[in-house]
C-alpha positions in Angstrom: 14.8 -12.3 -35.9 17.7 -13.0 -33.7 17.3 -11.7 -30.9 13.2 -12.9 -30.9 14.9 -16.3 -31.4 16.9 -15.7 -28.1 14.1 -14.2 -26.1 12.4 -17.8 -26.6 15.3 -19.8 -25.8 15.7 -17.8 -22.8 12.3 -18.3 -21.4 12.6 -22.4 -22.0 16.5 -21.9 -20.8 15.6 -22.1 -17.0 13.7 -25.6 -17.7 16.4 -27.2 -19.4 18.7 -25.9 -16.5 16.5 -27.9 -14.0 17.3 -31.1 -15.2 20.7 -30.7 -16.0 20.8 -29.7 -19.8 20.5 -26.1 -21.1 20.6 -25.2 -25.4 22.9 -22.4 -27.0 21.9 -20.6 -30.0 24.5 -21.1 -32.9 23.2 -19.4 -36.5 19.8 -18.3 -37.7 19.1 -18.0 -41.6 16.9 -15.5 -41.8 16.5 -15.8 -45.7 15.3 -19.4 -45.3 13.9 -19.1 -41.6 16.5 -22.2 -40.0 17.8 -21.9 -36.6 20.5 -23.9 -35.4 20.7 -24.6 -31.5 23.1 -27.0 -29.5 21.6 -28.9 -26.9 24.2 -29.2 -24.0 24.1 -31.1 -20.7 20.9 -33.5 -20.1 20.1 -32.8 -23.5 22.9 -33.5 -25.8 21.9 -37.2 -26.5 
């Protein structure tokens, strides 16, 4: 489930770069299904 979770954030990754921002995966539950980004950049507020 991991790495599908990272294949997605990679394709919306290069948007995020282009205004300034970009998102870093930081746990994913795979018993309840939670994942857990942190929005960096542009995006942190």
């Amino acid at each position: 489930m991991r790495e599908k979770v990272q294949e997605a954030l990679d394709k919306v990754r290069p948007f995020l770069q282009r205004d300034g921002g970009d998102v870093e995966l930081v746990d994913v539950d795979e018993a309840t299904g939670v994942v857990k980004v942190k929005l960096k950049g542009a995006c942190g507020g």
